[in-house]
DRENPA-3360 file (N, C-alpha, C; in nm, 2 decimals, always signed):
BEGIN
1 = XXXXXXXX = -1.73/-4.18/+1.58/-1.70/-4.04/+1.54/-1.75/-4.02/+1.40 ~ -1.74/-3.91/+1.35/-1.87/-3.89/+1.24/-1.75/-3.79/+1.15 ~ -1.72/-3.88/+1.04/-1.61/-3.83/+0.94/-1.71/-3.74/+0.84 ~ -1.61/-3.62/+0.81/-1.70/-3.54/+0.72/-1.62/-3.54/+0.58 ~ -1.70/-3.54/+0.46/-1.67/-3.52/+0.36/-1.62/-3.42/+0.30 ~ -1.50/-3.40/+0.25/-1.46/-3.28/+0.18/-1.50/-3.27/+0.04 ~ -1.58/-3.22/-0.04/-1.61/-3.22/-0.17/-1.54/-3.12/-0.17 ~ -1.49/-3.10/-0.31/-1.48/-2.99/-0.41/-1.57/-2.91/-0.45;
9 = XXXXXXXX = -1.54/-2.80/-0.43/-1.67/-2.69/-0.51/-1.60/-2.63/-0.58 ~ -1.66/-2.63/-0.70/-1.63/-2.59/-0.86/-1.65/-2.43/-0.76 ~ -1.52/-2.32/-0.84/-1.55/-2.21/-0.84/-1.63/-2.16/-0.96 ~ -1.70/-2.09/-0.94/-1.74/-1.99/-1.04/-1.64/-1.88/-1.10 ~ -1.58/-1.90/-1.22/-1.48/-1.81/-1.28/-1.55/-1.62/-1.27 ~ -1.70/-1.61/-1.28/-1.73/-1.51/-1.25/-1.75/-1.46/-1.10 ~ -1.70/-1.59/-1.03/-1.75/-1.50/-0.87/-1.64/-1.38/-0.82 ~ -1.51/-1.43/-0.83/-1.45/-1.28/-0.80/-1.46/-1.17/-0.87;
17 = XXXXXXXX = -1.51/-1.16/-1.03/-1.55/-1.06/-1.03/-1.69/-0.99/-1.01 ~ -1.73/-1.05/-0.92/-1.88/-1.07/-0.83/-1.85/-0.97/-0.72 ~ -1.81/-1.05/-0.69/-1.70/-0.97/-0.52/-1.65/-0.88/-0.56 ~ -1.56/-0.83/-0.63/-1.53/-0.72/-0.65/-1.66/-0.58/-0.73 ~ -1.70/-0.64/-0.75/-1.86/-0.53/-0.77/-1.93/-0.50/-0.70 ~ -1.95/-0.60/-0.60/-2.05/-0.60/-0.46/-1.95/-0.52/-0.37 ~ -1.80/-0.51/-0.39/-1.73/-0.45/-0.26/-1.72/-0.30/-0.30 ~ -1.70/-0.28/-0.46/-1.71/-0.12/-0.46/-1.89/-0.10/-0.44;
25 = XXXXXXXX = -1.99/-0.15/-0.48/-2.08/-0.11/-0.47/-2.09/-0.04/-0.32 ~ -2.05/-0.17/-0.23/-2.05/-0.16/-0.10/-1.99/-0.04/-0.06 ~ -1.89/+0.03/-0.07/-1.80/+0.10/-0.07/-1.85/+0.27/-0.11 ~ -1.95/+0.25/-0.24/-1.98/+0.41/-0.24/-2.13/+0.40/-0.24 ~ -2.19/+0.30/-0.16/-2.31/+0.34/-0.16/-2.36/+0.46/-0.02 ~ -2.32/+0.57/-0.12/-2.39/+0.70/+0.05/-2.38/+0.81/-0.14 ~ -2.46/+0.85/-0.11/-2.47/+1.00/-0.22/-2.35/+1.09/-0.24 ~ -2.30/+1.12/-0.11/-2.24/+1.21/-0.13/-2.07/+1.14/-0.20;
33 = XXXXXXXX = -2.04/+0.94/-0.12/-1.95/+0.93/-0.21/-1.94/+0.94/-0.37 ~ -2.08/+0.88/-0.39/-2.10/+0.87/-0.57/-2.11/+1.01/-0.62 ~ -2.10/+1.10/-0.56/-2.10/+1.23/-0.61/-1.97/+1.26/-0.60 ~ -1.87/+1.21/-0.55/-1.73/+1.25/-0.52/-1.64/+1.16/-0.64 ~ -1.73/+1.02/-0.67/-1.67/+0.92/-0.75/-1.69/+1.02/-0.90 ~ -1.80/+1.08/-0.89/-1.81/+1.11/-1.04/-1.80/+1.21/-1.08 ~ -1.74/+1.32/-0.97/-1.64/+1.41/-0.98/-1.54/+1.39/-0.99 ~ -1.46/+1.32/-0.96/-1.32/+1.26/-0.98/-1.33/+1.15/-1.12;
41 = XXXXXXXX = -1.40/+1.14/-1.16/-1.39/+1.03/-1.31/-1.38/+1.18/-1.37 ~ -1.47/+1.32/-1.37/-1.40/+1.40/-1.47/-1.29/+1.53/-1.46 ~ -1.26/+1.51/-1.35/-1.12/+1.61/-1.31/-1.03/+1.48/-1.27 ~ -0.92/+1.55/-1.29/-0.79/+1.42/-1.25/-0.74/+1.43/-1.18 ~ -0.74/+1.56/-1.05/-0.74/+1.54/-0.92/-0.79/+1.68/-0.87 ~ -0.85/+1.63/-0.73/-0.86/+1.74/-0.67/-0.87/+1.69/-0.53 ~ -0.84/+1.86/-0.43/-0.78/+1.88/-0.32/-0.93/+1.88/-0.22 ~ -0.95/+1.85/-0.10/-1.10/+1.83/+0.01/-1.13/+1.97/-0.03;
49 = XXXXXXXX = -1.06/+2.04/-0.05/-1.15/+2.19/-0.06/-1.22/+2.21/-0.16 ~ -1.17/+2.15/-0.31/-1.21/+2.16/-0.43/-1.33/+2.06/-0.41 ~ -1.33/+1.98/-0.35/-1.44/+1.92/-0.37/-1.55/+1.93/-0.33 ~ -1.53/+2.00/-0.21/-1.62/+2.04/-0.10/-1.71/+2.20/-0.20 ~ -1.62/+2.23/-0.25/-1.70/+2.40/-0.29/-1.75/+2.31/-0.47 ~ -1.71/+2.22/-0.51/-1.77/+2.20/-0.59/-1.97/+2.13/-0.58 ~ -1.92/+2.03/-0.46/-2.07/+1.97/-0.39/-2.10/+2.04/-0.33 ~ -2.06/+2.14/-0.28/-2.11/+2.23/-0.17/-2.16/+2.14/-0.02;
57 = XXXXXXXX = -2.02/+2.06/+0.00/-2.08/+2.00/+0.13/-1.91/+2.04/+0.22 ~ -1.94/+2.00/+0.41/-1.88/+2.02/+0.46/-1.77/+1.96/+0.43 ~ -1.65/+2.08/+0.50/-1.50/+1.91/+0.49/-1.54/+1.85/+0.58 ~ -1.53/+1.85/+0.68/-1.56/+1.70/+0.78/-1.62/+1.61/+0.76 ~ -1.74/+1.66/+0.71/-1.79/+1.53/+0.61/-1.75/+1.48/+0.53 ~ -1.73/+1.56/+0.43/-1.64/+1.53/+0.29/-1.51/+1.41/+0.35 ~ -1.46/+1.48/+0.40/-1.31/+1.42/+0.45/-1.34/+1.26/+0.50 ~ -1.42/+1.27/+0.63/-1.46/+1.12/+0.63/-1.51/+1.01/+0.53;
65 = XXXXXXXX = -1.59/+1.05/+0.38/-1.58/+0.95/+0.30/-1.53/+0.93/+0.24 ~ -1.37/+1.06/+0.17/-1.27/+1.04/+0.11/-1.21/+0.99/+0.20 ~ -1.20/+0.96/+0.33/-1.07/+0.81/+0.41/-1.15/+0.72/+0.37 ~ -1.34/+0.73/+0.41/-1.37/+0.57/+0.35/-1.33/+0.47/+0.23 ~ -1.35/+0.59/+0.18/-1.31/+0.53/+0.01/-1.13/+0.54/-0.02 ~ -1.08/+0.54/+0.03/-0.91/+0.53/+0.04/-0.90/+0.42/+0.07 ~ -0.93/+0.40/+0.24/-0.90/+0.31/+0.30/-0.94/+0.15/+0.19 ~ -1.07/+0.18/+0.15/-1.08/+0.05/+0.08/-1.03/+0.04/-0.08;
73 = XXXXXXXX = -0.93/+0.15/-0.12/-0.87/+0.10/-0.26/-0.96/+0.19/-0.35 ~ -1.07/+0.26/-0.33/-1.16/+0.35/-0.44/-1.05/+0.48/-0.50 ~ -0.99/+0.51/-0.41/-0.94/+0.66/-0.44/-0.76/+0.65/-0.38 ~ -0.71/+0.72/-0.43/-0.63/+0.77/-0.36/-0.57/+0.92/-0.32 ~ -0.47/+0.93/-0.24/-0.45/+1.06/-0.17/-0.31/+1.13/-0.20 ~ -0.26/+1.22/-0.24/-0.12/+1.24/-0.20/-0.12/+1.38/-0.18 ~ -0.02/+1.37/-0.12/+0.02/+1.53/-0.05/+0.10/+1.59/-0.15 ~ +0.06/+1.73/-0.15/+0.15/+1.82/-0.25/+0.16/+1.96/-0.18;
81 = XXXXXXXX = +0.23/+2.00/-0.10/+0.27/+2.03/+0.04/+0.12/+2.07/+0.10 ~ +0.10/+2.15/+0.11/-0.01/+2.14/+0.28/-0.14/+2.12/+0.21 ~ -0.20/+2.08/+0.08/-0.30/+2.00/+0.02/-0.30/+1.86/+0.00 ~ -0.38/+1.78/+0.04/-0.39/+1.63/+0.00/-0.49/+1.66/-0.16 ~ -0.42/+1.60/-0.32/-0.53/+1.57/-0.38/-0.50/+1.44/-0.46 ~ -0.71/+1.42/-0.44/-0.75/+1.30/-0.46/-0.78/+1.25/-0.57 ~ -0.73/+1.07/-0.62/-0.75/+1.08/-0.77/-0.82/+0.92/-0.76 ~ -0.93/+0.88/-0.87/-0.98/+0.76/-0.87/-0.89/+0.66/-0.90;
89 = XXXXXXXX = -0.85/+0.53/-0.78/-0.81/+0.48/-0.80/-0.83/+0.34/-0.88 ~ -0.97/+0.31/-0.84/-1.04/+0.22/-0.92/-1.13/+0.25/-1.04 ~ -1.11/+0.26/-1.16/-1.18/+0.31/-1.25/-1.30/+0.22/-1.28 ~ -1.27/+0.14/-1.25/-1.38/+0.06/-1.25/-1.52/+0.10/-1.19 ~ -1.54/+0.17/-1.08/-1.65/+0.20/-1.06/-1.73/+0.27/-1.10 ~ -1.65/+0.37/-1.21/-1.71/+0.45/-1.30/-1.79/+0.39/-1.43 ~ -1.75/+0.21/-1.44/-1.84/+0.14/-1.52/-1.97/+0.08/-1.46 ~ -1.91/+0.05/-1.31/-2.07/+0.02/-1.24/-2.16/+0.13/-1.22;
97 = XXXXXXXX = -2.13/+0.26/-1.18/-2.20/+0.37/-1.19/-2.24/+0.44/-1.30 ~ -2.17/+0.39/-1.41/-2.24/+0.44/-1.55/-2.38/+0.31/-1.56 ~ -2.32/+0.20/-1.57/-2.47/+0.10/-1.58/-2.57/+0.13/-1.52 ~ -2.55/+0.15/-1.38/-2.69/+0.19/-1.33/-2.75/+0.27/-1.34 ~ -2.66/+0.38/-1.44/-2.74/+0.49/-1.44/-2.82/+0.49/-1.54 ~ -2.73/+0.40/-1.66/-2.77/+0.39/-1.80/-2.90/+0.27/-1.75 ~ -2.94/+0.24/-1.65/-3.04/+0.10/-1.67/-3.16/+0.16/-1.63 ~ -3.29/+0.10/-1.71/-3.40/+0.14/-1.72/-3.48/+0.06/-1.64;
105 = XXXX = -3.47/+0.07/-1.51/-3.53/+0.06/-1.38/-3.63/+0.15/-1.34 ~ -3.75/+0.10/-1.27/-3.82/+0.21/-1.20/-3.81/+0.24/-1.12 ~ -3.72/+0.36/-1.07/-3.67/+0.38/-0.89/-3.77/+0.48/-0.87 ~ -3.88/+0.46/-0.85/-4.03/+0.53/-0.76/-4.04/+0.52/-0.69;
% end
């Protein structure tokens, strides 16, 4: 029978905060969420309709990637009687989406 070795692997002290950049990345990469993220970094909340007439996009659309981005911890929601409004719950993203914007890449 063929015994297998358990090594130790050194973690990398920067890997979880690896993972956690790759998972919001993961998370608002569609246009219309990063346009919802960086609407919400400068108002401090708003309701699917405000958001919708601000991007000028559908609620049904709209609505589906404010649950996306809920669901995973980006935003959150609360009811204030028959309006849900939305507020960033990870601020953090608004530092990954400022770097990339600030980075002098050639996206041609």
């Amino acid at each position: 029978m063929f015994e297998i070795m358990k090594e130790e692997i050194a973690v990398d002290p920067h890997s979880e905060h690896i993972e956690k950049v790759a998972f919001i990345l993961k998370t608002v990469a569609h246009p219309l969420r990063l346009s919802v993220v960086d609407l919400l970094g400068r108002k401090e909340k708003l309701s699917v309709n405000e958001i919708c007439e601000q991007l000028q996009t559908e609620q049904s659309l709209t609505s589906h990637h404010l649950n996306i981005m809920k669901m995973n911890g980006i935003i959150t929601g609360k009811r204030e009687g028959k309006n849900v409004y939305y507020q960033l719950k990870e601020k953090d993203v608004l530092k990954v989406i400022n770097c990339l914007e600030n980075c002098e890449c050639n996206f041609q």
